[in-house]
C-alpha positions as CSV (number, residue, x, y, z in Angstrom):
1,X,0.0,0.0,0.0
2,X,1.6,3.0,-1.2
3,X,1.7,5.8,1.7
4,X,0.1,8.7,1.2
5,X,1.9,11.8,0.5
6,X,1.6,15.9,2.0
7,X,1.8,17.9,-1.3
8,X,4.7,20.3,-1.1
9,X,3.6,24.0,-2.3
10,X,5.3,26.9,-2.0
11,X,4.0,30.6,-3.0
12,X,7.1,33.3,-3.7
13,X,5.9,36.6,-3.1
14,X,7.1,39.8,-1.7
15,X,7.4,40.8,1.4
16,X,5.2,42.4,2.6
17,X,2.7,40.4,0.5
18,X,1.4,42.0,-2.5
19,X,-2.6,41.8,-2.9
20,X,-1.7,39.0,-5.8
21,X,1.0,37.3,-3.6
22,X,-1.2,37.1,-0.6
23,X,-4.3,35.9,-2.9
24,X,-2.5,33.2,-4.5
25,X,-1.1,31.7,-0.7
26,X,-5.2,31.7,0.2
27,X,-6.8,30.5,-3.2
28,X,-3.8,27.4,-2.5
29,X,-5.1,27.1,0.8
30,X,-8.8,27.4,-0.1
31,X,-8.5,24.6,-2.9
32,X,-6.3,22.5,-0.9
33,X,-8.8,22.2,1.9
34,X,-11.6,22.2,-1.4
35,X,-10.5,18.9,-2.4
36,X,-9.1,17.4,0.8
37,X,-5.6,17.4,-0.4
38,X,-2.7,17.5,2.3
39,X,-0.6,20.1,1.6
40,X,2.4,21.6,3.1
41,X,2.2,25.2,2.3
42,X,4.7,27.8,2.6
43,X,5.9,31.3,1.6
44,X,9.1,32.2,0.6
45,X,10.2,35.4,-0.4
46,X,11.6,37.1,-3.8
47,X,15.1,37.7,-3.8
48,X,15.8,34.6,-1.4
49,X,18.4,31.6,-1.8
50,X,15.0,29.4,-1.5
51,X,13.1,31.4,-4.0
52,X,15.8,31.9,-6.4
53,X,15.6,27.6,-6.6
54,X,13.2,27.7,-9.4
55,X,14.9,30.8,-11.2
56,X,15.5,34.8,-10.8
57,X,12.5,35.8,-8.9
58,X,11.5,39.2,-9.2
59,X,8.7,42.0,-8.1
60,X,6.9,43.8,-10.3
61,X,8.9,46.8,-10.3
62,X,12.1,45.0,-10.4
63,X,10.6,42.9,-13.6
64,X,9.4,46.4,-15.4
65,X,13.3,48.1,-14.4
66,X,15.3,45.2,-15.7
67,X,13.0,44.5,-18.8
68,X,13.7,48.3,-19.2
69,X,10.4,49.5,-19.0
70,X,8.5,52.0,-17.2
71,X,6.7,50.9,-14.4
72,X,2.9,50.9,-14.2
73,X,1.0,53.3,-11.8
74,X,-0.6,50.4,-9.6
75,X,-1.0,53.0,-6.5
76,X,-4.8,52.8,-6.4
77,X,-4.6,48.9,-7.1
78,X,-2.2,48.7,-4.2
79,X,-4.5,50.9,-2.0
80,X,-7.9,48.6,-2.7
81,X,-5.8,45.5,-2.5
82,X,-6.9,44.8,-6.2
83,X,-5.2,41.5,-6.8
84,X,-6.7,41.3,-10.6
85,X,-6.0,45.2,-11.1
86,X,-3.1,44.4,-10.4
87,X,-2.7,41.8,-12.5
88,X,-4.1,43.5,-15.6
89,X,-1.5,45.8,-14.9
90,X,1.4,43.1,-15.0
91,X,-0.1,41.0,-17.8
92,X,1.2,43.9,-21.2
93,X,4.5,43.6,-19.5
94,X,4.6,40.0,-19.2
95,X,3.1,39.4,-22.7
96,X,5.8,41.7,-24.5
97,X,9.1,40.0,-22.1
98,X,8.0,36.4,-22.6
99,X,11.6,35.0,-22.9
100,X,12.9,37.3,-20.2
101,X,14.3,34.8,-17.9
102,X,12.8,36.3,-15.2
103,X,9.8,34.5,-12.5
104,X,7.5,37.5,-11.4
105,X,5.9,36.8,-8.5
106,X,3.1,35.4,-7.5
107,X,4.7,32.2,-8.4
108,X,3.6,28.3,-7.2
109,X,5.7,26.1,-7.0
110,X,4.2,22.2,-6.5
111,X,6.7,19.1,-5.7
112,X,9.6,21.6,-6.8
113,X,8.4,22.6,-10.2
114,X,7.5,25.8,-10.9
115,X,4.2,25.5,-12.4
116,X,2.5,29.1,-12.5
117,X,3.7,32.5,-12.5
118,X,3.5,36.6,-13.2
119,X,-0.3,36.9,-12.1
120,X,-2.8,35.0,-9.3
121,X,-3.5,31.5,-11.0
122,X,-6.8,30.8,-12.3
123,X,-8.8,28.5,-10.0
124,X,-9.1,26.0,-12.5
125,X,-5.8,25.7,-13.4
126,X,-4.9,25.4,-10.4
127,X,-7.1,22.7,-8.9
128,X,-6.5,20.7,-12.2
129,X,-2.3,21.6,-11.3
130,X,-2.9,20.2,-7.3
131,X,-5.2,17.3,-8.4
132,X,-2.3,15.7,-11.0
133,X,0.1,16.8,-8.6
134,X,-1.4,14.4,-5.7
135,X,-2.3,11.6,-8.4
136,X,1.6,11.7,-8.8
137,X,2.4,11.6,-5.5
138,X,-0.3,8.7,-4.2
139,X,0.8,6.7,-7.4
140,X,-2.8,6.8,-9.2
141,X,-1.5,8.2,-12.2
């Protein structure tokens, strides 16, 4: 009988949290307990040995300043704690920089891969990403 297995996830963020950073750690949290999977969450922080694991992680303003762009005005996003202002804001930048090299947080991290970053994941995607990930681990794949 194979054992069954905690899910490792981790969210990198900033520090403080960012509306998007602090929305992804609870939408993992609030799937997790969704689908009764075990997880180990945990939240590292950009610009960490532990973040920088799964490639150069980077805020938002870092990303725009070293992909040599101007930085959006996400003051009144920041203010309302608009997690998908936010992201609408991120999303040109990300779309014109896709080969930057660069992991803008939010990012998740599942078992060690990096699975979804730049923007709050989709709920969908990632309950389909946690649901594989546990098939994986409790050898029902």
């Amino acid at each position: 009988m194979v054992e069954k297995m905690k899910l490792s996830v981790k969210v990198i963020g900033t520090d403080p949290p960012c509306p998007r950073c602090h929305r992804t750690y609870e939408l993992v949290g609030e799937l997790a307990e969704e689908l009764g999977i075990d997880v180990e969450l945990e939240k590292l922080v950009v610009g960490t040995t532990e973040a920088e694991r799964y490639g150069r992680c980077v805020s938002l303003r870092q990303f725009a300043e070293l992909v040599g762009e101007p930085m959006p005005d996400i003051s009144d996003e920041l203010a309302r704690g608009d997690a998908e202002g936010l992201d609408r804001k991120a999303k040109p930048l990300l779309e014109r920089h896709p080969d930057s090299g660069l992991v803008l947080a939010p990012a998740v991290v599942i078992n060690d891969e990096l699975k979804f970053f730049g923007q709050v994941p989709q709920k969908e995607d990632l309950r389909v990403a946690l649901l594989e990930a546990r098939s994986i681990e409790g050898g029902e794949a």
